[in-house]
C-alpha angles and dihedrals in degrees: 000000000000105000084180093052108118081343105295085300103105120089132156112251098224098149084069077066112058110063088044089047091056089045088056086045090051103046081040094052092043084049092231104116093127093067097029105036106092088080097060088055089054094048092050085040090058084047094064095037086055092053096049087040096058100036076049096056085043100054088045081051086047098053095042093241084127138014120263087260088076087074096051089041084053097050089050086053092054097034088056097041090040083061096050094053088045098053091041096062081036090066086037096058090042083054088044086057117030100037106017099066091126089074095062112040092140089052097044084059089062107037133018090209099227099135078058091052103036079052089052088048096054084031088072087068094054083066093048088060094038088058093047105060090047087062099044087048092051100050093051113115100217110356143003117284108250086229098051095089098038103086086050102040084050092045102043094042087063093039091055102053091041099062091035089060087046096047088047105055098033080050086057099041088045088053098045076045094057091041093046093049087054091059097039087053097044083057086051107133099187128009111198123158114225107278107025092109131052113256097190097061099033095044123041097153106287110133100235096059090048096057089042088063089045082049108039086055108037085232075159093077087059101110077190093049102126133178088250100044085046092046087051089049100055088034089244134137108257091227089054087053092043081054097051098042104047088044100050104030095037096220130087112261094266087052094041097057091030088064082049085059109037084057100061089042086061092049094055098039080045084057115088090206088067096045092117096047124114118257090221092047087052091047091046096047085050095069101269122130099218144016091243092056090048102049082040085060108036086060089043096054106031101014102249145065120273090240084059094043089054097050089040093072100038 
């Protein structure tokens, strides 16, 4: 806006910002910034000290107590140190996500992380260009090369948005999650943990007592519940459960527990309370793995998508 301001030598650092400020999203998103947030105040910390250092090396320019390469060699100094921080909270969130899970089980329920992991992994190449254009800036004889930044400006940009539209829709779907697991588990009838009861003496193969136990603990809202882990848990044969189910319900065992799910689905998009809520966050929280397998399912089952089913009852 002021070219003439200090000369034309005062810019914001705000790249010192950006790793630092995905790394607060991250610990923030995890919901572990007690244990993670020192890092985001020295980051800001490291801001502040960028801005008095270089109105400090252009006031030094400006009195003629040192030559105007002081400024370039500056911008090399910051740029290279700028690029070691970064890298530095770069390999701390890959270590958050790929060997830290322990800090996060709740969030792990909720979301595989994969949209993080797939933006680490590009964001390696962030870091390539990064690097290059130190390298290219610090061989230059006089000043830096116009091209030097592009590759990274281009790269980055994309980068940037893309994660922000990620973070902000799989923020949204975590948080109608939360709040739907609240309410599932306020309509909870019984709730039992796997191996509180005696199997052997409750179950022994008849079909209601096996969709009581379906029932009783949700097992439904598994998105990992399978014909085999279902048949260990009751100390059946798979193919015994595979029998009863498919005689008596009519349906195969996918069919079978999708119906259980669909239904509860219906209950919470029939609920008022829950008008502004995703419909993948609903589909997710009732028990199905993906968006695709639980619109598959909800026109399978009742004829129609869950976002017409929605607007149908309002």
């Amino acid at each position: 806006m002021y070219q003439d301001f200090l000369g034309g030598y005062f810019i914001f650092p705000w790249y010192l910002l950006i790793v630092p400020s995905f790394y607060a999203f991250l610990v923030y998103y995890l919901q572990i910034e007690r244990e993670r947030w020192p890092f985001v105040r020295i980051s800001l910390a490291l801001f502040a000290v960028a801005i008095l250092t270089r109105l400090l090396a252009i006031y030094l320019v400006k009195i003629k107590s040192f030559p105007e390469s002081l400024i370039r060699n500056y911008d090399l100094f910051e740029d290279i140190v700028a690029l070691i921080y970064s890298i530095f909270l770069y390999v701390k969130s890959i270590k958050l996500v790929f060997r830290y899970q322990s800090l996060y089980p709740e969030i792990l329920k909720m979301d595989n992380l994969n949209w993080i992991k797939w933006f680490l992994k590009l964001g390696g190449a962030v870091f390539l260009f990064w690097v290059f254009a130190v390298i290219v800036n610090t061989l230059a004889v006089e000043q830096n090369p116009f091209y030097s930044y592009y590759p990274l400006r281009f790269f980055s940009s994309v980068l940037i948005y893309w994660v922000g539209y990620q973070g902000f829709f799989q923020y949204v779907v975590l948080k109608d999650r939360i709040g739907l697991r609240a309410h599932l588990a306020k309509n909870t009838i019984i709730n039992r943990r796997l191996g509180d009861i005696d199997l052997e003496k409750r179950y022994k193969g008849d079909f209601e007592s096996i969709a009581q136990y379906i029932r009783d603990n949700e097992r439904y809202l598994d998105p990992m519940l399978s014909l085999n882990g279902l048949a260990d848990e009751l100390h059946m044969g798979t193919s015994k459960l595979s029998k009863i189910i498919n005689d008596h319900a009519g349906d195969n065992f996918s069919d079978y527990v999708n119906k259980m799910r669909v239904d509860v689905a219906k209950k919470i998009l029939r609920n008022p309370e829950y008008n502004y809520y995703t419909i993948v966050s609903i589909g997710l929280e009732c028990g199905f793995n993906s968006k695709s397998a639980f619109y598959a399912s909800f026109k399978k089952i009742t004829g129609m998508s869950p976002l017409g089913f929605r607007k149908g009852k309002l």
